[in-house]
py3Dmol code that shows the C-alpha trace and the ligand (Angstrom):
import py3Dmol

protein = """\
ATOM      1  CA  UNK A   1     -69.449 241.553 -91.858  1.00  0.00           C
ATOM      2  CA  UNK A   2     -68.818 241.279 -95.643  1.00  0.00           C
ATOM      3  CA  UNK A   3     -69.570 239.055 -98.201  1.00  0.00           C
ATOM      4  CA  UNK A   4     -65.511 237.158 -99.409  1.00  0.00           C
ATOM      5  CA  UNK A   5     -67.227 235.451-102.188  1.00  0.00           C
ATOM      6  CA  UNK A   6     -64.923 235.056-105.739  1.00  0.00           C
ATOM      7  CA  UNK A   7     -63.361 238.106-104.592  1.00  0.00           C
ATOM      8  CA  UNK A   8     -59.981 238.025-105.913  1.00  0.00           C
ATOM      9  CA  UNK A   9     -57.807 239.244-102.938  1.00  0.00           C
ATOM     10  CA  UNK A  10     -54.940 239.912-105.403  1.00  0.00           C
ATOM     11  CA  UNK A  11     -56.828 243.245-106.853  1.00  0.00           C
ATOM     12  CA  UNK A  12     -57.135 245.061-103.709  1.00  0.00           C
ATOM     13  CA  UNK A  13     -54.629 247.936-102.722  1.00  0.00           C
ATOM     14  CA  UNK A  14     -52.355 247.299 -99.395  1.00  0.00           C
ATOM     15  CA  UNK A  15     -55.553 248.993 -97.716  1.00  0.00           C
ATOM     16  CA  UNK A  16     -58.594 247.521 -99.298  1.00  0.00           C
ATOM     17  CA  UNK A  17     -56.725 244.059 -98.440  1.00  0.00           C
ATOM     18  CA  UNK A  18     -55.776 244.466 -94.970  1.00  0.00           C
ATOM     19  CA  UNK A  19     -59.604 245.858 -94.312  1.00  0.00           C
ATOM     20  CA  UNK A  20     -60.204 242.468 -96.082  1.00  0.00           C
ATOM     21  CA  UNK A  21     -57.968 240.828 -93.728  1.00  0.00           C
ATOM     22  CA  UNK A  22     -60.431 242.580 -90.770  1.00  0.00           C
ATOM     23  CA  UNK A  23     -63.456 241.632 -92.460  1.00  0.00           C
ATOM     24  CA  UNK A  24     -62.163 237.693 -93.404  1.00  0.00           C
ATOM     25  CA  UNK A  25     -61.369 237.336 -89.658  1.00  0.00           C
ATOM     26  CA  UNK A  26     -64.380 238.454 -88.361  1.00  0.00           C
ATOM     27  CA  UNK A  27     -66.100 236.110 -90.981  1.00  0.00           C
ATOM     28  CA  UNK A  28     -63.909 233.375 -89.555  1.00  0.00           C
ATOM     29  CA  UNK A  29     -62.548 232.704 -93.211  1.00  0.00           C
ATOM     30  CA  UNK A  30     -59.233 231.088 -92.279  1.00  0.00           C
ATOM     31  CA  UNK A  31     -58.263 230.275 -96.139  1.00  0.00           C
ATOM     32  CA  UNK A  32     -58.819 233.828 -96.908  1.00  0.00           C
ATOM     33  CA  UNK A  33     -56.543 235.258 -93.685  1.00  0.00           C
ATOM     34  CA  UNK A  34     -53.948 232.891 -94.748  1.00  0.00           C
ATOM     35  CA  UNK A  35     -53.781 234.049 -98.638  1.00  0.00           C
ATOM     36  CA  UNK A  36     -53.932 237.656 -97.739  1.00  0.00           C
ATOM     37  CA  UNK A  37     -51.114 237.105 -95.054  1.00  0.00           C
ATOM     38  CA  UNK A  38     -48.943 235.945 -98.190  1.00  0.00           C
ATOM     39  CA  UNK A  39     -50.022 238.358-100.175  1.00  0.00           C
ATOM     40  CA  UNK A  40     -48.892 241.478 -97.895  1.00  0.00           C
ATOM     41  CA  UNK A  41     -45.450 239.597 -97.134  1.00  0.00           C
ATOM     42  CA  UNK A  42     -44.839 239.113-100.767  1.00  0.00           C
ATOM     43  CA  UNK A  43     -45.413 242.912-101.284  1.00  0.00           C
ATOM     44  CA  UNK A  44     -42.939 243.552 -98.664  1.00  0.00           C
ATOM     45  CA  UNK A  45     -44.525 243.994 -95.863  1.00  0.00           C
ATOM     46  CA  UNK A  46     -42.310 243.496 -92.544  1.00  0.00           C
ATOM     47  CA  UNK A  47     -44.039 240.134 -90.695  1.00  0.00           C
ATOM     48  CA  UNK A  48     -44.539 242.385 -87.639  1.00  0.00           C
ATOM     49  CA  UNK A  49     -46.410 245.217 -89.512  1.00  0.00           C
ATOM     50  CA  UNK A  50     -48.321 242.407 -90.956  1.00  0.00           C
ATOM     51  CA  UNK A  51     -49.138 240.873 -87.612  1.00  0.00           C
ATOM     52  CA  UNK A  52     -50.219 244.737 -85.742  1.00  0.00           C
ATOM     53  CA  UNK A  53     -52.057 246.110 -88.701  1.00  0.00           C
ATOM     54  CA  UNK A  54     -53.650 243.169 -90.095  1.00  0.00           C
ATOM     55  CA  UNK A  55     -54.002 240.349 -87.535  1.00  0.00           C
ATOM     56  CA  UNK A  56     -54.079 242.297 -83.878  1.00  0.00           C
ATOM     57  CA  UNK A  57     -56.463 245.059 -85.424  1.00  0.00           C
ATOM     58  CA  UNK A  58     -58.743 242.496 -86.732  1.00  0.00           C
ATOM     59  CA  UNK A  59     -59.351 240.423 -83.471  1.00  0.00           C
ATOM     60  CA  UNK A  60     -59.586 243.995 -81.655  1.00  0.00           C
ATOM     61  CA  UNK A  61     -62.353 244.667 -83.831  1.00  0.00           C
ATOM     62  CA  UNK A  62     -63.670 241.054 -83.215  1.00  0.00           C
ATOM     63  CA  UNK A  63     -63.066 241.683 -79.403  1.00  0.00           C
ATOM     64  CA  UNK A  64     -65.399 244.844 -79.770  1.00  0.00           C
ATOM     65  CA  UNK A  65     -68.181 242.891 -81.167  1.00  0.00           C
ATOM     66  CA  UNK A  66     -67.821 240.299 -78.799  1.00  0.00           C
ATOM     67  CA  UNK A  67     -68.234 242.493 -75.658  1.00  0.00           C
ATOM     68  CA  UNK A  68     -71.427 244.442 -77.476  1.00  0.00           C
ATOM     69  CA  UNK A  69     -72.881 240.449 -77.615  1.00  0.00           C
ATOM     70  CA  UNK A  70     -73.259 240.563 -81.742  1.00  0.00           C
ATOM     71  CA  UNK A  71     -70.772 237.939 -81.692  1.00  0.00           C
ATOM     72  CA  UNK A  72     -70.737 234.819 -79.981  1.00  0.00           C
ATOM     73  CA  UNK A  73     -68.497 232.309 -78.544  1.00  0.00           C
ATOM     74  CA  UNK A  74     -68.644 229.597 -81.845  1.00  0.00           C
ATOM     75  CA  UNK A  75     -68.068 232.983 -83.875  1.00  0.00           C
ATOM     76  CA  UNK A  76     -65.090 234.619 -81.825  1.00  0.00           C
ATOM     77  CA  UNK A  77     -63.276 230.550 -81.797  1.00  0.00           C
ATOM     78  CA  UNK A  78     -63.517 230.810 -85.438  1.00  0.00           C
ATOM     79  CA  UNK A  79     -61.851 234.233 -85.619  1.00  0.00           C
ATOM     80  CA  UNK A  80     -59.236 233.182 -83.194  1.00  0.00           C
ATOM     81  CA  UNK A  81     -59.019 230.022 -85.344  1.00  0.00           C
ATOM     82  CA  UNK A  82     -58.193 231.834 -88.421  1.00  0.00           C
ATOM     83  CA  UNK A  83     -55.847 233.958 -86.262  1.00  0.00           C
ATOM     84  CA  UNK A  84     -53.961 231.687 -85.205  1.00  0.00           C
ATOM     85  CA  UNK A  85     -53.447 230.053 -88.788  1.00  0.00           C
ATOM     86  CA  UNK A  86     -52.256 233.660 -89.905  1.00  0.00           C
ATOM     87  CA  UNK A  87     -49.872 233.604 -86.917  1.00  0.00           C
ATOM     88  CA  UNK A  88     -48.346 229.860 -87.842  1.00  0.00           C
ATOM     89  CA  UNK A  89     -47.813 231.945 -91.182  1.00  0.00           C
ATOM     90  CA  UNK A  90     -45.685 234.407 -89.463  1.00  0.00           C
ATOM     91  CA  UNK A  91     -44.035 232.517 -86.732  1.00  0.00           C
ATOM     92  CA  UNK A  92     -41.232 231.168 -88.412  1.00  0.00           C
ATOM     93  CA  UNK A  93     -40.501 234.843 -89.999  1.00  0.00           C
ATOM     94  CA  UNK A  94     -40.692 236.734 -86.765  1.00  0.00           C
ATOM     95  CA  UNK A  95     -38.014 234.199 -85.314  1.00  0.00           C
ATOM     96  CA  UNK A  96     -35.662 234.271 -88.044  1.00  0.00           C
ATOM     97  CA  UNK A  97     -33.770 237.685 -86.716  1.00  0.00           C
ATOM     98  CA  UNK A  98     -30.513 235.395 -86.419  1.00  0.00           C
ATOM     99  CA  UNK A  99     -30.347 237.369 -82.937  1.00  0.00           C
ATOM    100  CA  UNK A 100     -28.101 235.323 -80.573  1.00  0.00           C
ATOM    101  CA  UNK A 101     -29.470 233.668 -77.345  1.00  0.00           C
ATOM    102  CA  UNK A 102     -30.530 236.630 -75.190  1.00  0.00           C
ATOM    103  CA  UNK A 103     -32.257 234.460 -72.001  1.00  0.00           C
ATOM    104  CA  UNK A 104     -34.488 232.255 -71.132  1.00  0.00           C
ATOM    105  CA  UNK A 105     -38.504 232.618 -70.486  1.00  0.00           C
ATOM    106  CA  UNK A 106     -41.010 230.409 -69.521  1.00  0.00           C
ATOM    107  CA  UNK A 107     -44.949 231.806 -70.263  1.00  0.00           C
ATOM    108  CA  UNK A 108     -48.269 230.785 -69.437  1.00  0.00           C
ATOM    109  CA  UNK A 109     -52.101 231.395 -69.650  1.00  0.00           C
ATOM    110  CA  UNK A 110     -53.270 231.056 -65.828  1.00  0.00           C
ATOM    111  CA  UNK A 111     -55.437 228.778 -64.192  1.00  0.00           C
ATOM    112  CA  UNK A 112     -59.039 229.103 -65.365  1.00  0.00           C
ATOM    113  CA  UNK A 113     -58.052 230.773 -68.312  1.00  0.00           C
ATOM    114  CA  UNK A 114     -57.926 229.519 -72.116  1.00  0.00           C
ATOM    115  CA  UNK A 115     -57.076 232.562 -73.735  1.00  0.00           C
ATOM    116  CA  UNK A 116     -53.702 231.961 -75.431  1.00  0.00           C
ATOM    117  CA  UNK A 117     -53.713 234.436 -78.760  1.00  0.00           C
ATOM    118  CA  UNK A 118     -51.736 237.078 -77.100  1.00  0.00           C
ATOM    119  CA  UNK A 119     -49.274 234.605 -74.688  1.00  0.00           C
ATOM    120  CA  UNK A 120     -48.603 232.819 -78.660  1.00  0.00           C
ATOM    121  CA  UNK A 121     -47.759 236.217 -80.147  1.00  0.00           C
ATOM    122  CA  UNK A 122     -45.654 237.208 -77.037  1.00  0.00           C
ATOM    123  CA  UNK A 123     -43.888 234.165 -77.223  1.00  0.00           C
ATOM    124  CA  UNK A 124     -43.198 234.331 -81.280  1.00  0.00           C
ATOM    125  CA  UNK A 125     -42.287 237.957 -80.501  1.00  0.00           C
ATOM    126  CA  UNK A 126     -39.397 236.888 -77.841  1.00  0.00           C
ATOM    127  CA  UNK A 127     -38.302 234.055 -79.866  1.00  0.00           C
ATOM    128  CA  UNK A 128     -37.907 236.536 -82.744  1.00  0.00           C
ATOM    129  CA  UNK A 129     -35.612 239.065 -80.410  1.00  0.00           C
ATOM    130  CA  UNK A 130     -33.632 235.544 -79.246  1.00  0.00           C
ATOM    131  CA  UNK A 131     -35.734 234.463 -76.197  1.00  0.00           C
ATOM    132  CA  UNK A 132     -35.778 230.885 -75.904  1.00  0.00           C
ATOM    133  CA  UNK A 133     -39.478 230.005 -74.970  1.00  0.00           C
ATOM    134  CA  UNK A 134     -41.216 227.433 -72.793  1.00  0.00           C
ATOM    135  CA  UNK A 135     -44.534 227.826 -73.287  1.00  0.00           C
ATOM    136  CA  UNK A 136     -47.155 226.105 -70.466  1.00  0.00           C
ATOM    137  CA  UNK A 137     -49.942 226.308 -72.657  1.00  0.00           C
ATOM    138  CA  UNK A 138     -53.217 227.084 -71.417  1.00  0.00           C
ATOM    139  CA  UNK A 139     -55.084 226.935 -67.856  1.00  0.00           C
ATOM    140  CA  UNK A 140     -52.265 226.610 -65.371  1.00  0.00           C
ATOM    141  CA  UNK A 141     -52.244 225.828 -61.724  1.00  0.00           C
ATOM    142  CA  UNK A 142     -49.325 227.213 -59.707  1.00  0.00           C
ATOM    143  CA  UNK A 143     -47.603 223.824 -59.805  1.00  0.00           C
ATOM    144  CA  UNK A 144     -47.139 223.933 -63.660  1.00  0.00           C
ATOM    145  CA  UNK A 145     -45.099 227.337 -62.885  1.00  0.00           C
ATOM    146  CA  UNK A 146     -43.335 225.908 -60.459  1.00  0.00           C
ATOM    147  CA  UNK A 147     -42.466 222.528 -62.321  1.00  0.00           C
ATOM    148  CA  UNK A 148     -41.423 224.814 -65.365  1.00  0.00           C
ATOM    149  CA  UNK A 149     -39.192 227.211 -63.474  1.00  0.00           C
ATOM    150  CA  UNK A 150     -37.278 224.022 -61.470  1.00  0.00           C
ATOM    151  CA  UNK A 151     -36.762 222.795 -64.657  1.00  0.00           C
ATOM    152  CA  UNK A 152     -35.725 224.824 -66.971  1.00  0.00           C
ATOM    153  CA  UNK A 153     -34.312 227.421 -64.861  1.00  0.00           C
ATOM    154  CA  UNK A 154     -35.058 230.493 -67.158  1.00  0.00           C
ATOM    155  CA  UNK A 155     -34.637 234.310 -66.250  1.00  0.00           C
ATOM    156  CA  UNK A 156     -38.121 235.340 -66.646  1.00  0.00           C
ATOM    157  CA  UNK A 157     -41.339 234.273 -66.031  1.00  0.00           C
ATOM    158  CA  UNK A 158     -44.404 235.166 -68.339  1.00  0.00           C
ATOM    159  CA  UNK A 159     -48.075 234.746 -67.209  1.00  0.00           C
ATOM    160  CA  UNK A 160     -51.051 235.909 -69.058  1.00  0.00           C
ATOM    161  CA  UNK A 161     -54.672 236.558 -68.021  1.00  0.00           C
ATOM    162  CA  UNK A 162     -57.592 237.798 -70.120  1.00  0.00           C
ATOM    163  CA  UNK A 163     -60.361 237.500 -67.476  1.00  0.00           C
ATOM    164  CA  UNK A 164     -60.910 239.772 -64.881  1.00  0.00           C
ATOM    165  CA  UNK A 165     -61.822 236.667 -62.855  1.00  0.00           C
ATOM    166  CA  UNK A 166     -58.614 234.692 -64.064  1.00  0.00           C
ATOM    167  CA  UNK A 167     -56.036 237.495 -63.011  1.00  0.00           C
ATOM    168  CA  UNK A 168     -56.070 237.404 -59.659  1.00  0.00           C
ATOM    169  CA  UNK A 169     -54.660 233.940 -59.958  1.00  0.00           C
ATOM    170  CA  UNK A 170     -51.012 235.609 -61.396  1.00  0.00           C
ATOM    171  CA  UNK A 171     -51.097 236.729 -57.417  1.00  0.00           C
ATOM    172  CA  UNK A 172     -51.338 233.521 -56.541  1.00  0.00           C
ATOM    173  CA  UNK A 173     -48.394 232.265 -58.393  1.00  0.00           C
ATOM    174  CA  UNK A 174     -46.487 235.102 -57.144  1.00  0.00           C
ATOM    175  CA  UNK A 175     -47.607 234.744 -53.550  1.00  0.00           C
ATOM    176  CA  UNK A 176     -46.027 230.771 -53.999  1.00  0.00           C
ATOM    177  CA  UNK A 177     -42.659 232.047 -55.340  1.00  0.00           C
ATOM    178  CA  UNK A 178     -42.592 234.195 -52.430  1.00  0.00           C
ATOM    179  CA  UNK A 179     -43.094 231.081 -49.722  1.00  0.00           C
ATOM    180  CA  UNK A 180     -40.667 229.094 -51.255  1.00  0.00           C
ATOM    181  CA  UNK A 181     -38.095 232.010 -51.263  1.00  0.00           C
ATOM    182  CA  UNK A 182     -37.445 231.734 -54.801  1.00  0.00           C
ATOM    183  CA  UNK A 183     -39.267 234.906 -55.712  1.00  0.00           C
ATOM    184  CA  UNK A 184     -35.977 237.051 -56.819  1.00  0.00           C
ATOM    185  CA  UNK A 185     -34.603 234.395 -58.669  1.00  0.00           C
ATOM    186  CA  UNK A 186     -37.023 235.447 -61.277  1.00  0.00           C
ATOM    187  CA  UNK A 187     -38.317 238.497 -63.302  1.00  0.00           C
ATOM    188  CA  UNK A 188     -41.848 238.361 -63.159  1.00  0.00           C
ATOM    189  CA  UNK A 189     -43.811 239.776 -65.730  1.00  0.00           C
ATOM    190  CA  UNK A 190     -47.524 240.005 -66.288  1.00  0.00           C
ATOM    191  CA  UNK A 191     -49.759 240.897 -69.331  1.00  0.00           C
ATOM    192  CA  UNK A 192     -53.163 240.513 -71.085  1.00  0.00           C
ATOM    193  CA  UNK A 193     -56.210 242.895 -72.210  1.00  0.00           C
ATOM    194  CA  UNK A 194     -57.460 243.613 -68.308  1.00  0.00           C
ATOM    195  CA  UNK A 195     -54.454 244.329 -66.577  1.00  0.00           C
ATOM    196  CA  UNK A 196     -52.737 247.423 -65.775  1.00  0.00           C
ATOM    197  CA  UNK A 197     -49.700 248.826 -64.080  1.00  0.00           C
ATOM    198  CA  UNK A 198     -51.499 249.112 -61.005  1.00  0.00           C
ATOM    199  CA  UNK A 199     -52.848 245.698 -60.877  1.00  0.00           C
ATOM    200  CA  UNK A 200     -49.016 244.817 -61.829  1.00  0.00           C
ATOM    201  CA  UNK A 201     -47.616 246.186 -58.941  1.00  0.00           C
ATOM    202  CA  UNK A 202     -50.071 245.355 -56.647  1.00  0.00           C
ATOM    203  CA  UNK A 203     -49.426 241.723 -56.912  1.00  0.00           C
ATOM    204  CA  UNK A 204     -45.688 241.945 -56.690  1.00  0.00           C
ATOM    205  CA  UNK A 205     -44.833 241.085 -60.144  1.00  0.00           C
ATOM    206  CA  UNK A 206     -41.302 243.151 -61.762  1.00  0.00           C
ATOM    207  CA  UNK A 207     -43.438 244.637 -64.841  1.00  0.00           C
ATOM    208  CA  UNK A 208     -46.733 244.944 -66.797  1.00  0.00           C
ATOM    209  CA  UNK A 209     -46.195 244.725 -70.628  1.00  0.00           C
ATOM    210  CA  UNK A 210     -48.698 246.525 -72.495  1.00  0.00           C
ATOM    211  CA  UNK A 211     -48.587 243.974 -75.607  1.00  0.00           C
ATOM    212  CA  UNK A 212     -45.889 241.668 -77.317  1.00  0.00           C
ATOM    213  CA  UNK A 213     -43.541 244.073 -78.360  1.00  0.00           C
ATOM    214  CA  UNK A 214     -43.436 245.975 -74.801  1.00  0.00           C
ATOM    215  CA  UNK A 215     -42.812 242.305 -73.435  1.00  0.00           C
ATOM    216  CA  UNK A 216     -39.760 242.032 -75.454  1.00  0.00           C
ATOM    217  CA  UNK A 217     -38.823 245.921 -74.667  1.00  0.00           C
ATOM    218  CA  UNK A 218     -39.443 244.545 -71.269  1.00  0.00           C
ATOM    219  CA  UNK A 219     -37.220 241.383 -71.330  1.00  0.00           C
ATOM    220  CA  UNK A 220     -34.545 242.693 -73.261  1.00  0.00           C
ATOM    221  CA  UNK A 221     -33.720 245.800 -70.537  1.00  0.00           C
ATOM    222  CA  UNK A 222     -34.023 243.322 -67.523  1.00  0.00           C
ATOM    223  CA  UNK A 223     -31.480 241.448 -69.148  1.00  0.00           C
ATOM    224  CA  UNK A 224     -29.080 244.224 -70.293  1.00  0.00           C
ATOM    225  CA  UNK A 225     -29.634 245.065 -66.198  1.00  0.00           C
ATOM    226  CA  UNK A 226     -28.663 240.906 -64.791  1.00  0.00           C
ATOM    227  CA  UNK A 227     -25.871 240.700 -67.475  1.00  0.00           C
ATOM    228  CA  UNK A 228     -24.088 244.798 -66.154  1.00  0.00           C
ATOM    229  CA  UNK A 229     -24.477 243.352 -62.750  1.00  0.00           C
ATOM    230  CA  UNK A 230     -23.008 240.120 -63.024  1.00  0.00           C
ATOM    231  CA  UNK A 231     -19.998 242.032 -64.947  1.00  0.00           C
ATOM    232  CA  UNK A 232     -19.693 244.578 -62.300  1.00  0.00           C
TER     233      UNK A 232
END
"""
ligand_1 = """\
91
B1M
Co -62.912 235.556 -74.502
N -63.239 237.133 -73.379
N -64.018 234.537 -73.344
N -62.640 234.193 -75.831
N -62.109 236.888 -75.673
C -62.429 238.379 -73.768
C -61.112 238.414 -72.998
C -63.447 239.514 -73.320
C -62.758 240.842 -72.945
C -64.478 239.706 -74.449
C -65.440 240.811 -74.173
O -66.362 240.641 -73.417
N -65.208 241.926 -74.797
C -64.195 238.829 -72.128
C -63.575 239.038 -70.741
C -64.381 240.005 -69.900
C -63.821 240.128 -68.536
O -63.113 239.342 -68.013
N -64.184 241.227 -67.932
C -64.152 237.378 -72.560
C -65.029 236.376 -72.057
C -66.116 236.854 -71.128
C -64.906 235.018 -72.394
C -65.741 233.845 -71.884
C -66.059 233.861 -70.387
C -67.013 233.809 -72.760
C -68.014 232.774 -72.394
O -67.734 231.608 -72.371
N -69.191 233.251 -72.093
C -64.862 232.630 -72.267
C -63.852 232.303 -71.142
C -63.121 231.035 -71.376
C -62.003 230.854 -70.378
O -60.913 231.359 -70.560
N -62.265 230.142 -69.306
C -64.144 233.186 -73.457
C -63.740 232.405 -74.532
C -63.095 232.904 -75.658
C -62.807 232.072 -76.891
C -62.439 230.619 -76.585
C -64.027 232.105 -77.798
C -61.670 232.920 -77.579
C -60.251 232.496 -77.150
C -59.532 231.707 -78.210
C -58.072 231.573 -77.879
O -57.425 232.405 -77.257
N -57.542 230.483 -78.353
C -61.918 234.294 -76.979
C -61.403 235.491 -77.532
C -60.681 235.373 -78.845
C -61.550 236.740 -76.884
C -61.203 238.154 -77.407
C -62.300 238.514 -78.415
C -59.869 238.355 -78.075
C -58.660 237.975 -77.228
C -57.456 238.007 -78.115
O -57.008 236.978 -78.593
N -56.963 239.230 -78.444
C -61.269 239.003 -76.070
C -61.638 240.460 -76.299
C -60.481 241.400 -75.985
O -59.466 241.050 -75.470
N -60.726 242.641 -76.292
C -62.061 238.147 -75.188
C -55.867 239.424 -79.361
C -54.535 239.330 -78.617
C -53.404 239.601 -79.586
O -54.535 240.314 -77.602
O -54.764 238.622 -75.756
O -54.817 241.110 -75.264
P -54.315 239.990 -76.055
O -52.721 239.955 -75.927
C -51.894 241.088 -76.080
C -51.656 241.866 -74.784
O -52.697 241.760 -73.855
C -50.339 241.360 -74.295
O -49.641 241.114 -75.497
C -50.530 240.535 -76.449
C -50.055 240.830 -77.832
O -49.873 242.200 -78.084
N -50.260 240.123 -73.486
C -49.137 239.835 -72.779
C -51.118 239.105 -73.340
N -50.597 238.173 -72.543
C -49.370 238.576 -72.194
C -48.412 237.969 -71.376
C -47.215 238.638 -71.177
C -46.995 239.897 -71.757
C -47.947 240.511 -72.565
O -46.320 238.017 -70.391
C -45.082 238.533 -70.263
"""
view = py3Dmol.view(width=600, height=400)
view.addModel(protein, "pdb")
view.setStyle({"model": 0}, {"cartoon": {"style": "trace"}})
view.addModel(ligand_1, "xyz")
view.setStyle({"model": 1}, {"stick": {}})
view.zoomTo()
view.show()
């Protein structure tokens, strides 16, 4: 999309640099998403506004391209690459809130599925508001839920889908809970680029969260709810 070359990323106003940002992501320039990510935190930008305006609008952008077939798969793994090394940037910022231990969640990209930008950033987002997170990774089968819930016994479950081919497989996981009676032990909730409310409710799961900071919304008020009813 645009030429980085000895541009110095230093000269360029908060907007010119997080166009940059848009433009050094598409390019796949990972260096070049990384320095501008300092460069906007040490002018004071919040690591979340960071993250929405710079990182999530960029890969949007990406996404765009990808569906119109000007960019291909090679192409959209370096974008996610240099994504994910803006991310590692914020990680440690977005969990440093201090905020006590709030519950327990254990996420996952479905079976079938190796999308895992949005689960990471849903996860760093819940950490950040005092989730402890187990995250499954990438590509699992019902069991992996299953293992991870026995386990480590959280209050909510996370899945993720990107495909429309993948999310039918959260019903799946759902449908399992159900068998083994274990279903309401859990909050279930569900998110990722094709899903909807509809879809949400249609496979039994508790709520749909529109993007990382809904999640949170999300987790937060179904805990507020367990912890007035377990003091009532
Ligand atoms: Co893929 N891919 N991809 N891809 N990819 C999409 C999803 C697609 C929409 C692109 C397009 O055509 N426009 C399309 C799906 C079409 C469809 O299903 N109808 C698609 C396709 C087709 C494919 C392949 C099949 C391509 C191929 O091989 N021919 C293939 C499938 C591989 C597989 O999974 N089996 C594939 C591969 C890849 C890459 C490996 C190249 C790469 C993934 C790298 C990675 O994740 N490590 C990739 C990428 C990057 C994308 C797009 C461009 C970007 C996804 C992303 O990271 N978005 C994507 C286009 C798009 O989504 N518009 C696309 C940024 C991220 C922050 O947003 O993930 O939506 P998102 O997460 C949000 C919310 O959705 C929500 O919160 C997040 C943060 O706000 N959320 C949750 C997500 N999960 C949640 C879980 C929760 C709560 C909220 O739990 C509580």
């Amino acid at each position: 999309m645009s030429d980085a070359g000895d541009l110095d990323l230093n000269t360029l106003n908060d907007e010119e640099l997080t166009q940059q940002v848009h433009d050094d992501l598409y390019d796949g320039l990972k260096e070049e998403v990384e320095a501008a990510v300092h460069i906007l935190l040490g002018r004071g930008w919040t690591p979340y506004k960071v993250l929405t305006e710079a990182l999530v609008e960029g890969m949007r952008i990406v996404g765009i391209d990808f569906r119109d077939g000007i960019l291909f798969v090679p192409e959209v793994l370096l974008a996610a690459n240099s994504m994910k090394a803006g991310m590692l940037i914020l990680k440690p910022l977005l969990a440093e809130t201090g905020a006590p231990r709030v519950g327990k969640m254990v996420i996952g990209t479905v079976k079938g599925d190796i999308h895992d930008i949005g689960k990471n950033l849903v996860g760093m987002m819940m950490e950040g508001a005092g989730f402890e997170v187990i995250d499954l990774g990438i590509n699992n089968p019902v069991e992996n839920y299953l293992a991870a819930i026995e386990e480590h016994q959280p209050d909510i479950l996370g899945m993720s889908a990107l495909l429309t081919t993948t999310m039918p497989y959260m019903k799946v996981v759902i449908d399992t809970l159900k068998e083994k009676g274990v279903r309401d032990d859990y909050v279930v909730l569900v998110g990722g680029a094709p899903l909807n409310e509809e879809f949400a409710k249609a496979i039994g799961a508790d709520s749909y969260c529109r993007d990382a900071a809904v999640a949170v919304e999300t987790a937060k008020s179904y805990m507020a709810r367990k912890h007035n009813q377990l003091n009532a």
